[in-house]
C-alpha positions as CSV (number, residue, x, y, z in Angstrom):
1,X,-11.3,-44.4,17.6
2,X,-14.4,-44.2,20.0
3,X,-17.1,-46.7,18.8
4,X,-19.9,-45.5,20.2
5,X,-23.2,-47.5,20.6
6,X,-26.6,-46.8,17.7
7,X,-28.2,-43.5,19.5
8,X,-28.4,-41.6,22.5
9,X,-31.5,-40.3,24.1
10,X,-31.8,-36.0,24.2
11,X,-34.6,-34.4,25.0
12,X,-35.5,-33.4,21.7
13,X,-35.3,-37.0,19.9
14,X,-32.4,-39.2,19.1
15,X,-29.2,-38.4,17.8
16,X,-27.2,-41.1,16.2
17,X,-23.7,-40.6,17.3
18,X,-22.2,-42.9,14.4
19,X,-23.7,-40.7,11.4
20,X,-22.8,-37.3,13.2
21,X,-19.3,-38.5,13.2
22,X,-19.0,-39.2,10.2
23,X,-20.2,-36.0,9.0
24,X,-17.4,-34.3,10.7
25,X,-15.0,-36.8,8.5
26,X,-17.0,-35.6,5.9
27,X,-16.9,-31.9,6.5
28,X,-13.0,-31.8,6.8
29,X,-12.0,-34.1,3.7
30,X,-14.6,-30.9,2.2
31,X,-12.5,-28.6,4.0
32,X,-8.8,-30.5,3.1
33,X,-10.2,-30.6,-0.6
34,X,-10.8,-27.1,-0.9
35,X,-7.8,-25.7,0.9
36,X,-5.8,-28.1,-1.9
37,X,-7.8,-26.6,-4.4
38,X,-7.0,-23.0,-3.1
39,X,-3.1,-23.8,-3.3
40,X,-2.7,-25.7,-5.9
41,X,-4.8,-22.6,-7.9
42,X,-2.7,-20.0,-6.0
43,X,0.6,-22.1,-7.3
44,X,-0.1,-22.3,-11.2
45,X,-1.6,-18.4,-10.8
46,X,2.1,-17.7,-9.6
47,X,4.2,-20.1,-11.8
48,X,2.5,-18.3,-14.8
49,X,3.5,-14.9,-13.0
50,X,7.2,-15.9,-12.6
51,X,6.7,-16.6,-16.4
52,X,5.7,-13.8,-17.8
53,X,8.1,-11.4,-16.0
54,X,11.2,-14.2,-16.8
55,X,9.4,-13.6,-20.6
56,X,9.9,-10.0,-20.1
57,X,13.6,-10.3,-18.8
58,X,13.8,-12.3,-21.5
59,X,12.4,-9.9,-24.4
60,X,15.2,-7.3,-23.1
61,X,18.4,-9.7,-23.4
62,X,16.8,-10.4,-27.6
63,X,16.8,-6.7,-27.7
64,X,20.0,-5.8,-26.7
65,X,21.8,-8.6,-28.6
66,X,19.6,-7.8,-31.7
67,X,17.7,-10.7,-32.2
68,X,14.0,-8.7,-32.3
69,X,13.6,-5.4,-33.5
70,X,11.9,-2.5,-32.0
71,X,8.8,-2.9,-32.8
72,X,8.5,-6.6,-31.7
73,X,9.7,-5.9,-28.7
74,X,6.8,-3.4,-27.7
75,X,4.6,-5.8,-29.1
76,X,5.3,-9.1,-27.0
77,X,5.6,-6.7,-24.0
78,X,2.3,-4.8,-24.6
79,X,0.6,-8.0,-25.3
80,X,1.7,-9.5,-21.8
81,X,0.4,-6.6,-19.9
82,X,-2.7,-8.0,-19.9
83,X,-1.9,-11.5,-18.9
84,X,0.1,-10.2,-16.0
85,X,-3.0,-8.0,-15.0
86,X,-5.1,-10.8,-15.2
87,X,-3.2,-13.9,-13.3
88,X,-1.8,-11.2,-10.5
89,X,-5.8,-10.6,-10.1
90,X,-6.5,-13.9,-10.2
91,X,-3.7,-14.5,-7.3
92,X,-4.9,-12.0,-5.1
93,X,-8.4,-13.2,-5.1
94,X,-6.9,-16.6,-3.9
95,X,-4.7,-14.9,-1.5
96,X,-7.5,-13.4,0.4
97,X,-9.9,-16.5,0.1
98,X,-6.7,-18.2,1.9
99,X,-6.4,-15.3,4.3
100,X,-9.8,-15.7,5.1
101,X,-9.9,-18.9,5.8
102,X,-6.7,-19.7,8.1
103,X,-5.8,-15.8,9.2
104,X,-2.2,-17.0,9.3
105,X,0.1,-13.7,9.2
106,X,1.9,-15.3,6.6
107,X,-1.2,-15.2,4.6
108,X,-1.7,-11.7,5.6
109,X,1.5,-11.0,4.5
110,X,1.3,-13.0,1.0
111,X,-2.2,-10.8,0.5
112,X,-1.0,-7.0,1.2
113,X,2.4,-8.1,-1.1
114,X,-0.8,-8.7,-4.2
115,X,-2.8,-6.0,-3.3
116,X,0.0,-3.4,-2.9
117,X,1.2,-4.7,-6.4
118,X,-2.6,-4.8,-8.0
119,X,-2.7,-1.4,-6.8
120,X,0.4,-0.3,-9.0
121,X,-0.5,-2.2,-12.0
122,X,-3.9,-0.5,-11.8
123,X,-2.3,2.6,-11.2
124,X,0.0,2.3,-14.4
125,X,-3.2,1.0,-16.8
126,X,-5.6,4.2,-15.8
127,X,-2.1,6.4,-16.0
128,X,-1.0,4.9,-19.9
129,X,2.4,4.2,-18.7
130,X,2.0,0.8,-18.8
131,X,2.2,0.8,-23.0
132,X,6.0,0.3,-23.7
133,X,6.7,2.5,-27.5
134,X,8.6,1.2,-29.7
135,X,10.3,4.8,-30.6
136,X,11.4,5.2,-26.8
137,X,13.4,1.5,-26.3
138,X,17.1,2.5,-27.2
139,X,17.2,5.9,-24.6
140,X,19.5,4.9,-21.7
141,X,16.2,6.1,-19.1
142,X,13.6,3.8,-20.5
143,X,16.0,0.9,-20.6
144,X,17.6,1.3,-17.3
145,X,13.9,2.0,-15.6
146,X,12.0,-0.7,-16.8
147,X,14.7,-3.4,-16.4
148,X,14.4,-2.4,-12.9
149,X,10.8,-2.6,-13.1
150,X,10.9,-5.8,-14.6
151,X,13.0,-7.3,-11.8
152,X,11.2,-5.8,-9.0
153,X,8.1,-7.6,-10.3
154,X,10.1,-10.9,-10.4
155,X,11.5,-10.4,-6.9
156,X,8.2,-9.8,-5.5
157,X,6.6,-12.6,-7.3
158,X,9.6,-14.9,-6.9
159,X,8.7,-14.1,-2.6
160,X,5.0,-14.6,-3.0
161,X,6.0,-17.9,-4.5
162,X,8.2,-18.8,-1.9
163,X,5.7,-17.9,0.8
164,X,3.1,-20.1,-1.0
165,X,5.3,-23.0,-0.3
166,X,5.2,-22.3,3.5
């Protein structure tokens, strides 16, 4: 730790070397406090993420062993749509703020995996085939497409987690 003396003569008047230092201290706690802020925002964003898809799984194991019916199952599904929409949005608009700030290519990386997947949810809402219907949940094609659907969105939100950690 340098300990410098009051103030040093410039040219243009006197600087006080002990007061600029410790704005610098104060600028990065400013700096450390956001970026904590930033991750620990970016972590619930994806916690709630990996819970609404694990719901989702969920909702298709009470299906198939019978313990909801049709109808309910469409419902809790088409009611999460929006809270998936929502916190993924929510996510990437951290992700970039993050990217911004350190332009890490893991940040980079963490950023395209949201946008490529904000992209595809808003390509499924202006399409309508985001709306699961209750009349099309037994067919063998609905079933064996969504469940897919379902667990690519875990996997890719189950890596975006993971690369938060880093």
């Amino acid at each position: 730790h340098l300990n410098f003396s009051t103030s040093r003569s410039i040219a243009s008047g006197q600087v006080d070397l002990n007061c600029l230092h410790c704005n610098i201290i104060s600028e990065r706690r400013q700096m450390v406090a956001f970026d904590v802020m930033l991750s620990v925002g970016m972590i619930f964003a994806n916690a709630g993420l990996l819970g609404v898809h694990s719901y989702k799984i969920q909702q298709f194991g009470d299906l198939e062993h019978d313990y909801i019916n049709p109808t309910d199952f469409a419902s809790g599904l088409n009611n999460m749509w929006w809270w998936e929409c929502g916190l993924q949005g929510i996510h990437t608009v951290l992700s970039f703020v993050s990217m911004a700030r350190h332009l890490l290519h893991i940040q980079l990386l963490k950023f395209s995996i949201n946008l490529l997947y904000v992209g595809y949810l808003a390509y499924r809402t202006s399409s309508g085939t985001h709306k699961v219907d209750a009349s099309t949940v037994f067919k063998g094609e609905f079933a064996n497409k969504m469940k897919g659907k379902y667990l690519a969105g875990l996997g890719l939100v189950s890596v975006c987690f993971l690369l938060n950690l880093l």
